[in-house]
C-alpha positions as CSV (number, residue, x, y, z in Angstrom):
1,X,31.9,13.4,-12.0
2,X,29.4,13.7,-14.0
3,X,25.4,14.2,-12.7
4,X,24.3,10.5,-14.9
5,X,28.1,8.8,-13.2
6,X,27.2,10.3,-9.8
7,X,23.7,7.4,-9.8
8,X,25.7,4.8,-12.2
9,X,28.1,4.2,-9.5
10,X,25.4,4.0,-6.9
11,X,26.9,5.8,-3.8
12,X,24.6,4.0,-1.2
13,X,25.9,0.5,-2.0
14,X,28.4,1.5,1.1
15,X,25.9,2.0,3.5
16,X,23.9,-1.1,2.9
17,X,24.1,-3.7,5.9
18,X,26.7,-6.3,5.7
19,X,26.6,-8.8,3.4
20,X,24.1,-7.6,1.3
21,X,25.2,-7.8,-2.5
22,X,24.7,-5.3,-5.3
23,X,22.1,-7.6,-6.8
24,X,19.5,-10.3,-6.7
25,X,19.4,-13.5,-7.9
26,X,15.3,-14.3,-8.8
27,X,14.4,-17.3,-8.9
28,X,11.7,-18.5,-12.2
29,X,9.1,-19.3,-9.9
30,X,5.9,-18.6,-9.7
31,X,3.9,-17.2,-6.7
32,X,1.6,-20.0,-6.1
33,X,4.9,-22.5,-5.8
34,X,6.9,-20.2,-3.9
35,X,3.6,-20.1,-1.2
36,X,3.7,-24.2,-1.4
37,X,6.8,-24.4,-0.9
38,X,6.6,-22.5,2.2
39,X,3.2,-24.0,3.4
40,X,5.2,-28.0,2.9
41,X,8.4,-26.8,4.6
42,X,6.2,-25.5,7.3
43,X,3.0,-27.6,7.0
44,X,2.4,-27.8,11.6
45,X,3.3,-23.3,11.9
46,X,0.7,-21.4,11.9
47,X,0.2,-19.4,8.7
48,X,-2.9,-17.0,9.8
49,X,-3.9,-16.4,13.1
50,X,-7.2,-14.6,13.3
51,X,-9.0,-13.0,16.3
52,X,-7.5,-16.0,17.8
53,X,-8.8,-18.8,15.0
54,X,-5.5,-20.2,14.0
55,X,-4.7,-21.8,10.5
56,X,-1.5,-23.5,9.4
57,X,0.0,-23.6,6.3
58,X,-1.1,-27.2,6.0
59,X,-4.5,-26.1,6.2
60,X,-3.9,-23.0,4.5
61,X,-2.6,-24.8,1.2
62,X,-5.5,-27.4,1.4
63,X,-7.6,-24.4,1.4
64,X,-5.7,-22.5,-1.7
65,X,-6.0,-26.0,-3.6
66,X,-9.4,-26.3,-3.2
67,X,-10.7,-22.9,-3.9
68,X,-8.3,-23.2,-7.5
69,X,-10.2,-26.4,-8.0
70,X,-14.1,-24.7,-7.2
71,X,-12.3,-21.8,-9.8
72,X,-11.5,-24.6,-11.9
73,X,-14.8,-26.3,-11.8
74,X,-16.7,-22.7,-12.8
75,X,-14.4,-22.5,-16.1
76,X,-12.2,-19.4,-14.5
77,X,-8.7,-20.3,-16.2
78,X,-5.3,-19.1,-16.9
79,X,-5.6,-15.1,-17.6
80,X,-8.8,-14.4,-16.7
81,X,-9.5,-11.7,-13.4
82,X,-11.1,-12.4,-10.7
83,X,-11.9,-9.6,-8.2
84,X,-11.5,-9.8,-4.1
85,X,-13.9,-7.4,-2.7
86,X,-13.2,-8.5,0.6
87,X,-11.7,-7.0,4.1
88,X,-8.4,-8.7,5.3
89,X,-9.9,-12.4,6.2
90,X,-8.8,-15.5,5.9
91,X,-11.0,-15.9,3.0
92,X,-8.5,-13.0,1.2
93,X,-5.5,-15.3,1.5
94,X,-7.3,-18.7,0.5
95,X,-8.6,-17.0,-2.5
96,X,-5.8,-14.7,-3.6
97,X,-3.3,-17.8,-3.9
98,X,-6.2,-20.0,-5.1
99,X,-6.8,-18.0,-8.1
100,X,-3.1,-17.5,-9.0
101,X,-2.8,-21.7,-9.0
102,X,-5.3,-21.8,-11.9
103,X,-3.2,-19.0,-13.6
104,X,-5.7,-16.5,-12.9
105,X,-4.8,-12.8,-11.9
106,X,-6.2,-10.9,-8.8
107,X,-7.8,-7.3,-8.9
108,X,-8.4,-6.0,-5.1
109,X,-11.3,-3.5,-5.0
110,X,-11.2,-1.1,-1.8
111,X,-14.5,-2.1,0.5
112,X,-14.8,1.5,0.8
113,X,-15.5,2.1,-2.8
114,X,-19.0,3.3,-4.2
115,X,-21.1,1.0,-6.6
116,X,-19.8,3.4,-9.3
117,X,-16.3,3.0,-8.3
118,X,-16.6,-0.3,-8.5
119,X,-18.6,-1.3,-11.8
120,X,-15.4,0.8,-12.8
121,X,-12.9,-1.7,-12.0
122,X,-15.0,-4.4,-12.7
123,X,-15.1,-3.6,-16.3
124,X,-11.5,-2.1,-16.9
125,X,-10.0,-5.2,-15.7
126,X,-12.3,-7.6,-17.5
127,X,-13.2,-9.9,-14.6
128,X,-15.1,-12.5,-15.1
129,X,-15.6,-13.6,-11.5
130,X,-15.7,-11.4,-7.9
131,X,-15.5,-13.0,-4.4
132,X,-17.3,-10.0,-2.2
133,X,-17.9,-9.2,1.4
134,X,-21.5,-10.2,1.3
135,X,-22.8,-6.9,3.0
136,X,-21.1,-5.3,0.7
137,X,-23.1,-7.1,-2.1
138,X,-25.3,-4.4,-2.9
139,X,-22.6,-2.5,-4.4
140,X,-21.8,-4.9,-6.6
141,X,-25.8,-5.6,-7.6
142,X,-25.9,-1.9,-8.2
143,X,-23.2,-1.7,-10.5
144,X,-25.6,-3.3,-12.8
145,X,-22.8,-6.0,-14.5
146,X,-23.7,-9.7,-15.5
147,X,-20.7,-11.5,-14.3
148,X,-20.0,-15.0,-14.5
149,X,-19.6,-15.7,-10.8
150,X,-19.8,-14.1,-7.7
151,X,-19.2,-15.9,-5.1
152,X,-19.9,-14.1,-0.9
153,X,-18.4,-14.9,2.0
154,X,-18.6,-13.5,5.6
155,X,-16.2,-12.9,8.1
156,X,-18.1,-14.6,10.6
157,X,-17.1,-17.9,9.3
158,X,-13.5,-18.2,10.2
159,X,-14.2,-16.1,13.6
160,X,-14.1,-18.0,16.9
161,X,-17.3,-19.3,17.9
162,X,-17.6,-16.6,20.7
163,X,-16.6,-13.7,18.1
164,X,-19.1,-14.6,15.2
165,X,-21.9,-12.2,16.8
166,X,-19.7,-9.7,17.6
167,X,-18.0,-9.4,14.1
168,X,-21.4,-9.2,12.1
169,X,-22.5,-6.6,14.9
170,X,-18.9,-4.9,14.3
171,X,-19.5,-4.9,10.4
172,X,-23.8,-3.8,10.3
173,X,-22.3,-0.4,11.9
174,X,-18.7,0.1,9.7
175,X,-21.0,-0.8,7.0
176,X,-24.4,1.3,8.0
177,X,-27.4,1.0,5.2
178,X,-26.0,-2.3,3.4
179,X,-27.3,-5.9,4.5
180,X,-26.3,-9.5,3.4
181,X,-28.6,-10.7,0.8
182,X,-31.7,-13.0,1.8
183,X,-30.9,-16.3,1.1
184,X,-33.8,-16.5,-1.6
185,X,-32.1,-14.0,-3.3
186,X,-29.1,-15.9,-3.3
187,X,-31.1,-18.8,-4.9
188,X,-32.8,-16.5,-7.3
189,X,-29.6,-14.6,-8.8
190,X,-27.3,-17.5,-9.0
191,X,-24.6,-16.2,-6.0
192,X,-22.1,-19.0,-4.8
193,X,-21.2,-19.4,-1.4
194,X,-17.2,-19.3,-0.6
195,X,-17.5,-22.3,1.8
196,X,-19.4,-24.6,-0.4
197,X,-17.5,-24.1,-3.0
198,X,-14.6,-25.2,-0.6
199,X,-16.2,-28.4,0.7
200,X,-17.6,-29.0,-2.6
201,X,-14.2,-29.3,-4.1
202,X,-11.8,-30.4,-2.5
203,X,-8.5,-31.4,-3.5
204,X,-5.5,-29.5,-5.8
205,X,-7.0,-27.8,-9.3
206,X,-5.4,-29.4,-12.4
207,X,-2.2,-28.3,-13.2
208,X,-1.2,-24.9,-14.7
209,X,2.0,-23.6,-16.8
210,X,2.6,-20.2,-15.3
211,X,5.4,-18.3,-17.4
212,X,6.3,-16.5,-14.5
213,X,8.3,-13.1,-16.5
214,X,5.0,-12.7,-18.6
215,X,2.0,-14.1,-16.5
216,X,0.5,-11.5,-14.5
217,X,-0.6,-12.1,-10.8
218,X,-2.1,-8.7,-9.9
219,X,-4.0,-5.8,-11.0
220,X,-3.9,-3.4,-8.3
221,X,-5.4,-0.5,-9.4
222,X,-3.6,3.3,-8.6
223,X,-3.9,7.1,-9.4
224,X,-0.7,6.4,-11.4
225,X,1.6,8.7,-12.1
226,X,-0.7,10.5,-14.8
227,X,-4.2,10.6,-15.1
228,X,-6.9,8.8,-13.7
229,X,-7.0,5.5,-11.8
230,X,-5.6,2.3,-14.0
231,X,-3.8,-0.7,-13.1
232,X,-0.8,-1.6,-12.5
233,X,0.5,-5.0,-14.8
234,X,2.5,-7.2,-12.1
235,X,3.6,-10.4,-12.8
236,X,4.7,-13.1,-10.8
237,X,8.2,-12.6,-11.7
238,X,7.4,-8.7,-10.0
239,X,6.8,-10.0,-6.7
240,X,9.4,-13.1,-6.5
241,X,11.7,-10.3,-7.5
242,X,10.6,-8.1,-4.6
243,X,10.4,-10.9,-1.8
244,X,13.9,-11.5,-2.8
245,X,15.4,-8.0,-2.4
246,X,13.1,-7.4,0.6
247,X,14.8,-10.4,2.1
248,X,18.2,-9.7,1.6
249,X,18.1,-5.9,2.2
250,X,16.6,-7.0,6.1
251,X,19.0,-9.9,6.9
252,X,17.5,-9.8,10.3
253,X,14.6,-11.8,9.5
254,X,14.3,-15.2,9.9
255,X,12.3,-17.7,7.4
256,X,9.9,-19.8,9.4
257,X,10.2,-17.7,12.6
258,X,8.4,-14.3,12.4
259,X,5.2,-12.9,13.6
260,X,3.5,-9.9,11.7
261,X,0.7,-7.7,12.2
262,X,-1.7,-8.0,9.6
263,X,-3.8,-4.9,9.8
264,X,-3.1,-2.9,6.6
265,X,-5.9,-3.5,4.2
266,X,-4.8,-6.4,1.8
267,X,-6.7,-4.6,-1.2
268,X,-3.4,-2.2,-0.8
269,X,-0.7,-3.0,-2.2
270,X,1.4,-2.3,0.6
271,X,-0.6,-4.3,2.8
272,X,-0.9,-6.9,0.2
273,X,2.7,-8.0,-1.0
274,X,4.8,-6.4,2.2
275,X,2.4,-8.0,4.3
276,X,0.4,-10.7,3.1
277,X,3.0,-11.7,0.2
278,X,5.8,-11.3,1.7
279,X,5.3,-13.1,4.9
280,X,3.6,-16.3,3.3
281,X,6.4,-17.3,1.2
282,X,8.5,-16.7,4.0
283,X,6.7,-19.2,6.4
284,X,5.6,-15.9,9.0
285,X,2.9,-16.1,10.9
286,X,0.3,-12.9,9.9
287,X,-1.8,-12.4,12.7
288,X,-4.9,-11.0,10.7
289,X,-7.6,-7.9,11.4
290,X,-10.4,-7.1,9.8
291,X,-10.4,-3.8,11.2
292,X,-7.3,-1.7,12.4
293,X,-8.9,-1.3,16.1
294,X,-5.8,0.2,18.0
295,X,-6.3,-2.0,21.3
296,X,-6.8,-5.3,19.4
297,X,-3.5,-4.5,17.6
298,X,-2.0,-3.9,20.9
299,X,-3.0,-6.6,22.5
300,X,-2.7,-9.3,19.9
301,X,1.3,-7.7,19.8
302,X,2.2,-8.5,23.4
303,X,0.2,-12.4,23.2
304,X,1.9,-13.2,19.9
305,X,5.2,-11.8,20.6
306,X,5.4,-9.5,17.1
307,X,8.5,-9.1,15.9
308,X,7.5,-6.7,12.8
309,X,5.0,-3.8,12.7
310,X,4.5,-2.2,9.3
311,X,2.5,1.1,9.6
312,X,1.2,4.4,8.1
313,X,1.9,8.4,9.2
314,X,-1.2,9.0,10.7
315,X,-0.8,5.6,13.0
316,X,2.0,6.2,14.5
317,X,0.7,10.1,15.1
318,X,-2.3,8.5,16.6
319,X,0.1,6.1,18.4
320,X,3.0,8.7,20.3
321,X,0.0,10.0,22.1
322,X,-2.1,6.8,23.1
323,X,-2.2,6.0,26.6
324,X,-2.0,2.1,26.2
325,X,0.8,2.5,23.3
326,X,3.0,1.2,26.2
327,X,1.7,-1.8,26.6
328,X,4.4,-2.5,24.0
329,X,7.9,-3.1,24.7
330,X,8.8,-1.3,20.8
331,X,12.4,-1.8,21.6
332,X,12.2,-6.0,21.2
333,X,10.4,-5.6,17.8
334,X,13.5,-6.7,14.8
335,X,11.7,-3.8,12.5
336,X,8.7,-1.0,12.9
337,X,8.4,0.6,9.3
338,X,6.5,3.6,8.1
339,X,5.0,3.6,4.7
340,X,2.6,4.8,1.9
341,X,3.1,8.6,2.8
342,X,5.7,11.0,4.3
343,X,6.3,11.0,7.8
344,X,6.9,14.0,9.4
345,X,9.8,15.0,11.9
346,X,7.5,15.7,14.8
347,X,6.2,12.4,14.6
348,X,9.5,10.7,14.9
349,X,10.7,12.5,17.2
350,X,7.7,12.1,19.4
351,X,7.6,8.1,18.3
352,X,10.9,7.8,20.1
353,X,11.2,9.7,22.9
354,X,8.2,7.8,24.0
355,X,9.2,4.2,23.0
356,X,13.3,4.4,22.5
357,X,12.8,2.5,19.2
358,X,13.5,4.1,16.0
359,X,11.2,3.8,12.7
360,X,12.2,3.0,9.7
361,X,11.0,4.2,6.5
362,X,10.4,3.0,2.9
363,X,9.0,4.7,0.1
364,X,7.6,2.6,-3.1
365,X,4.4,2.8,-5.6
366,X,2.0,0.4,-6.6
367,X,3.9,0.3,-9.9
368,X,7.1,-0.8,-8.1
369,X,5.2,-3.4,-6.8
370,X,5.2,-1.7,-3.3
371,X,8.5,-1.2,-2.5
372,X,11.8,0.4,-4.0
373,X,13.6,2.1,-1.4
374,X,13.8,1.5,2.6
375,X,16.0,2.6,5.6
376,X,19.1,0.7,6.2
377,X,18.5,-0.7,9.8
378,X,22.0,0.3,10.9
379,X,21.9,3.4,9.6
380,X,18.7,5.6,9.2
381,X,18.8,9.4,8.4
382,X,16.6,12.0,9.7
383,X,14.4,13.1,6.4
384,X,15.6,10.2,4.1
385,X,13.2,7.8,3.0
386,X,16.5,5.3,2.5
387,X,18.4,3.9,-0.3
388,X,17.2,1.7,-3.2
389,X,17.0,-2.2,-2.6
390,X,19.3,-4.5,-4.3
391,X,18.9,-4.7,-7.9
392,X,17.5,-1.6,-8.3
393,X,19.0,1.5,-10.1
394,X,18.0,4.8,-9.6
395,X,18.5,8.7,-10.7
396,X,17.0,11.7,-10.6
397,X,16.2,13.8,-13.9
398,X,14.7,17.0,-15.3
399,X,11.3,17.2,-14.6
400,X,10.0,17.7,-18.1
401,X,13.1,15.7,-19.9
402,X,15.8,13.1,-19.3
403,X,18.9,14.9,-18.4
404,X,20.2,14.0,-15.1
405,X,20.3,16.2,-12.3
406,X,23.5,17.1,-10.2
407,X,23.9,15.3,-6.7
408,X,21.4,17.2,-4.2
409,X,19.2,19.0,-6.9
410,X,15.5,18.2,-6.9
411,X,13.8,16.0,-9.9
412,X,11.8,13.3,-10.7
413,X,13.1,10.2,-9.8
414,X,13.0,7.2,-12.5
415,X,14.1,3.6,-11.5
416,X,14.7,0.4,-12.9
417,X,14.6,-3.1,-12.0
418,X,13.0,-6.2,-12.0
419,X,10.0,-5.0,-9.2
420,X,9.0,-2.8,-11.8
421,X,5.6,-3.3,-13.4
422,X,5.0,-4.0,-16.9
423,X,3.1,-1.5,-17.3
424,X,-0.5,0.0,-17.2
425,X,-3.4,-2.4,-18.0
426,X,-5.3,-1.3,-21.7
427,X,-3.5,1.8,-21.1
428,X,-0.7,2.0,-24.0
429,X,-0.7,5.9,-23.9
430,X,-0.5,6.3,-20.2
431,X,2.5,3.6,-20.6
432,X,4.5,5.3,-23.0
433,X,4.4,8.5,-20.6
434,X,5.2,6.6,-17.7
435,X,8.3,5.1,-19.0
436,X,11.5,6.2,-20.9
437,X,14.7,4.4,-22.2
438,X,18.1,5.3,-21.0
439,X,21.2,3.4,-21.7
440,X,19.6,0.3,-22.8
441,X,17.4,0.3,-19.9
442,X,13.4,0.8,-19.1
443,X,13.0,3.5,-16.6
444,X,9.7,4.2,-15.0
445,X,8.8,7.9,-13.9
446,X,7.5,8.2,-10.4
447,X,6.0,11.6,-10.9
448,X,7.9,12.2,-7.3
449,X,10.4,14.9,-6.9
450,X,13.0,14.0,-4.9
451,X,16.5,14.3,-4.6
452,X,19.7,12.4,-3.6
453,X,22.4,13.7,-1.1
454,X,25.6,13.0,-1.5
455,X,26.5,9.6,0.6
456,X,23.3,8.0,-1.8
457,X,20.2,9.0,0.6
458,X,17.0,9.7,-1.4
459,X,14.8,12.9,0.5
460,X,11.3,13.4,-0.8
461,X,10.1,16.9,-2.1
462,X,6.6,16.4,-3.0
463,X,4.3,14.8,-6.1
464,X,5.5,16.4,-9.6
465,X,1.3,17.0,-10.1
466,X,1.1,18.9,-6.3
467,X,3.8,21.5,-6.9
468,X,2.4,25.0,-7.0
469,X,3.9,27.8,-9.4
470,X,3.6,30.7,-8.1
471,X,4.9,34.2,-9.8
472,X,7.5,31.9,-11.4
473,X,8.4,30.1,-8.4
474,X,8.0,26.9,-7.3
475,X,6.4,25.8,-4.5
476,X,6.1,22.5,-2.8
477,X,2.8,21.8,-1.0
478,X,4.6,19.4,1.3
479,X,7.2,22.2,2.3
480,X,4.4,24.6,3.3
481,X,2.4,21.2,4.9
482,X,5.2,20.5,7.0
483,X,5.9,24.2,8.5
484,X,2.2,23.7,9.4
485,X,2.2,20.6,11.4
486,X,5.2,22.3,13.5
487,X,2.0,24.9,14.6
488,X,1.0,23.4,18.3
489,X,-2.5,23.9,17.3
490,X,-3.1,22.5,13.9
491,X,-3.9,18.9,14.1
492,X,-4.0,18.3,10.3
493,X,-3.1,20.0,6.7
494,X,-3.7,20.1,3.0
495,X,-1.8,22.4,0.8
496,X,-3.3,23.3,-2.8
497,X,-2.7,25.6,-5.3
498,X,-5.7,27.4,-6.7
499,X,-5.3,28.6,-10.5
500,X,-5.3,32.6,-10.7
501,X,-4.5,34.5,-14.3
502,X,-2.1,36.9,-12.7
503,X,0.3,34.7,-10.8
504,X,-0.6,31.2,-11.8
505,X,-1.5,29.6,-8.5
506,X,-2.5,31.1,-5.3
507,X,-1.0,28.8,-2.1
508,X,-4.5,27.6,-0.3
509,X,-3.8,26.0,2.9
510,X,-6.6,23.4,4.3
511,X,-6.5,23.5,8.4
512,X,-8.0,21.4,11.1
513,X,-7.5,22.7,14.0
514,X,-6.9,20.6,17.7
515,X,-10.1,20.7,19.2
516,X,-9.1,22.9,22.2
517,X,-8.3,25.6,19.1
518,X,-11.3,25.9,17.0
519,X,-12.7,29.6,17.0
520,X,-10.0,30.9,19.1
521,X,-7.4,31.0,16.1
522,X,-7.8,32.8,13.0
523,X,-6.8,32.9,9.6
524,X,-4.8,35.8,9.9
525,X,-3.1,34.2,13.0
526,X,-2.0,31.0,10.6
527,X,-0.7,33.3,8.0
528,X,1.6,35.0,10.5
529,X,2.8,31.7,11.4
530,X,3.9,31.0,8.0
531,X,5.7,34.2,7.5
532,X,7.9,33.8,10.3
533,X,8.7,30.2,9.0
534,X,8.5,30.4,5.0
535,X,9.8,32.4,2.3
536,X,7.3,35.1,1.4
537,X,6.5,33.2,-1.8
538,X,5.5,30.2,0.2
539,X,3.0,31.5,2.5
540,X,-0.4,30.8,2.0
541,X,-2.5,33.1,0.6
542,X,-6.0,31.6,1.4
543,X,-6.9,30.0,4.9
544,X,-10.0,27.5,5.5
545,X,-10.7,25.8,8.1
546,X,-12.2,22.5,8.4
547,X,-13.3,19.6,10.8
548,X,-11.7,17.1,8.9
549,X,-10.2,16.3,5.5
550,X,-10.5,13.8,2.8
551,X,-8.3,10.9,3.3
552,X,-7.2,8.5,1.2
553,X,-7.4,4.7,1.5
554,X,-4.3,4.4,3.6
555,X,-5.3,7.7,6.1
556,X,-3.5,10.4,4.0
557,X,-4.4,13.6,3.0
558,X,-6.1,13.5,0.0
559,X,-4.8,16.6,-2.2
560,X,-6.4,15.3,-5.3
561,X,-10.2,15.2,-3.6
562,X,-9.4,18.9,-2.3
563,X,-8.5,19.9,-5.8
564,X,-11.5,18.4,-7.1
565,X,-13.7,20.6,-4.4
566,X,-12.1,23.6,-5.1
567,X,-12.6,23.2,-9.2
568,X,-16.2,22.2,-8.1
């Protein structure tokens, strides 16, 4: 058979649970009705439960409607952007639906961001309105913009009455230096307030036409496969399409009767559609954190009676070790799923030797609207990230061309489907690189190396833009990153190669040590390690050690930022 017949036939259709067809039907819907839907079906179930303020989707909808309406009212309309600068809230949900109802789209900005960072995305995406955190207002004054609207809102006011101090006191130390404007300020600049615009207009906006194959709903902003950060064009039919092959890929989940943690940050878009999206128009309950404090999350499990917990690497490393991670009986949960980086062996192992209940993992990009493969639940497979979702082709090709590669060889893996984005907003070039025709079809190209064994299992190798050449070879930084982690002693690692005229890249390995380690190991003593566990082509050539290392927005190891302090 040949390598482009070996994906055509699509070899992991056998191993998908029962029942669970080759394809989706979606539905022409648009997100806002698909949410209503849910929220009249379900009107008396709570929707959001947060820090033990509860909200049902009656409410919830009433809420949507009139924030569309207040939108309305301040001339925001169909296909203009308006920004959420906002930690997960209830004040997230009410106002990501309520701008989609007047045909608006939604660009989440990280609360972690710099002013800079932000006047960034406030300009790319063209918004004309921003609902922000208001201690983190300053950024946004700083950034210097004239925008039509901004609109602040606290935390405080959907806490429980016995909570409000405590949140503000919570958020004056994550957020050290920044302060909620005065409220002459306020006055003097023109801000809105997010709850008087709620009691000021209350009631459903006027209608809106939303095409849902060409309307987009979200701009989530990415590194992207090339280049710098851009976003991501996703449109409502996007994210119907991926609730639908979410749904029928885990038949275990009931509409109407799930609880989820809701702890990834929302401005994610793993936390945002898996999450959020997904378990909205699916009548869930989301049981809502501002911050992901561990015992909380623990807690809030065991009273609610969870019965999905969507997670990151470096949570459930922190978890395997906590002393209260019992508390939770893992085994009851329906799913636990890893996402948004690789999870390594030791960690799984750990996971379930000390709960008895297996993760499962997914792998996806903010261009395939979060997800595009995941673990069959009946069948998982140590080192596979899973098998592609209903609707979904994938195949694996040439890293600098479009020959497919034989079963088991590594390339970059394209896909196609209806989850896919349109592509990258005001960024035609970046577009063009990012996606390629094939047999009548639009493929987009990851920029992952991966490959695909032979029973349809996909095994990540590393980022095309982090492998390292070295005399000719190649060299995967996640290889050398994993033999690391195996090291009893190294708490964390970042693998980098550092450009050198006489063999291309030199392998520089970033280490932090377990605390009990520091000054008793040496670089030489790492080094060795490597030797007796890599090829000699693999071993790092260059040792630092640090006390921690950049991380991105979802706790991985930043390679990129490393890069970027090396070259500075």
């Amino acid at each position: 058979m040949r390598a482009k017949e070996a994906y055509a036939a699509k070899p992991w259709m056998v191993h998908y649970p029962e029942g669970v067809a080759e394809e989706v039907e979606v539905p022409e819907m648009s997100v806002p009705r698909a949410f209503d839907k849910m929220a009249d079906q379900y009107a008396n179930k709570n929707a959001l439960i947060f820090y033990g303020k509860k909200i049902t989707y009656r409410k919830l909808k009433e809420l949507t409607d009139s924030f569309a309406s207040a939108l309305s009212a301040l001339g925001v309309s169909k296909g203009d952007t308006v920004a959420l600068y906002l930690l997960n809230c209830p004040q997230y949900v009410i106002a990501y639906f309520g701008a989609l109802k007047v045909g608006a789209k939604v660009t989440p900005i990280s609360p972690v961001y710099t002013s800079k960072e932000v006047k960034h995305q406030l300009e790319d995406s063209e918004a004309r309105a921003i609902v922000c955190e208001e201690i983190l207002y300053d950024n946004v004054e700083r950034t210097g913009l004239k925008l039509n609207h901004v609109i602040l809102t606290d935390i405080a006011d959907y806490l429980p009455s016995l909570k409000k101090l405590f949140g503000k006191n919570a958020l004056s130390k994550a957020y050290s230096g920044m302060a909620a404007p005065s409220q002459e300020h306020v006055e003097k600049a023109g801000l809105l307030r997010f709850q008087d615009l709620l009691k000021k207009y209350p009631g459903p906006p006027p209608p809106v036409e939303i095409n849902p194959r060409e309307d987009l709903a979200a701009l989530p902003y990415t590194g992207g496969t090339t280049g710098l950060p851009k976003a991501a064009m996703i449109t409502h039919y996007n994210m119907i399409a991926l609730q639908q092959q979410i749904m029928a890929f885990w038949p275990m989940f009931e509409e109407g009767n799930e609880v989820v943690m809701g702890f990834l940050p929302f401005f994610h878009i793993y936390g945002q559609v898996v999450v959020m999206f997904n378990s909205l128009v699916q009548g869930f309950t989301v049981v809502l954190f501002t911050t992901p404090d561990i015992d909380d999350i623990l807690t809030a499990m065991d009273r609610y009676q969870a019965s999905a917990f969507f997670g990151v690497p470096t949570l459930f490393e922190y978890l395997k070790e906590y002393e209260k991670t019992d508390r939770v009986n893992w085994k009851r949960l329906k799913m636990i799923a890893c996402g948004a980086d690789t999870l390594h062996e030791s960690t799984i192992n750990a996971w379930e030797r000390r709960t008895g209940a297996p993760i499962m993992e997914g792998y996806g990009m903010t261009e395939t609207t979060a997800v595009s493969h995941s673990t069959p639940y009946h069948r998982p497979k140590s080192g596979s990230f899973g098998v592609p979702l209903p609707g979904l082709d994938a195949a694996i090709v040439d890293v600098d061309g479009d020959q497919c590669m034989p079963v088991g060889e590594d390339g970059e893996l394209i896909l196609s489907g209806p989850n896919i984005m349109q592509g990258y907003w005001r960024r035609p070039d970046s577009t063009k690189e990012s996606m390629m025709d094939m047999d009548g079809k639009r493929w987009l190209r990851t920029g992952d190396l991966v490959r695909m064994d032979e029973e349809g299992y996909f095994h990540f190798v590393d980022r095309k833009r982090d492998l390292i050449k070295f005399k000719g070879y190649s060299v995967f930084a996640r290889h050398v990153e994993e033999v690391l982690y195996k090291h009893p002693k190294i708490k964390a690692a970042g693998v980098v190669g550092v450009p050198d005229p006489k063999v291309g890249h030199l392998i520089k390995a970033y280490v932090v040590l377990e605390s009990d380690a520091r000054g008793k190991i040496s670089e030489e003593e790492i080094m060795e390690f490597c030797r007796q566990n890599l090829a000699h082509y693999k071993v790092p050539r260059i040792i630092e050690f640090r006390g921690e290392l950049p991380k991105t927005d979802v706790g991985k190891v930043s390679r990129r930022e490393l890069r970027e302090e090396m070259e500075e």
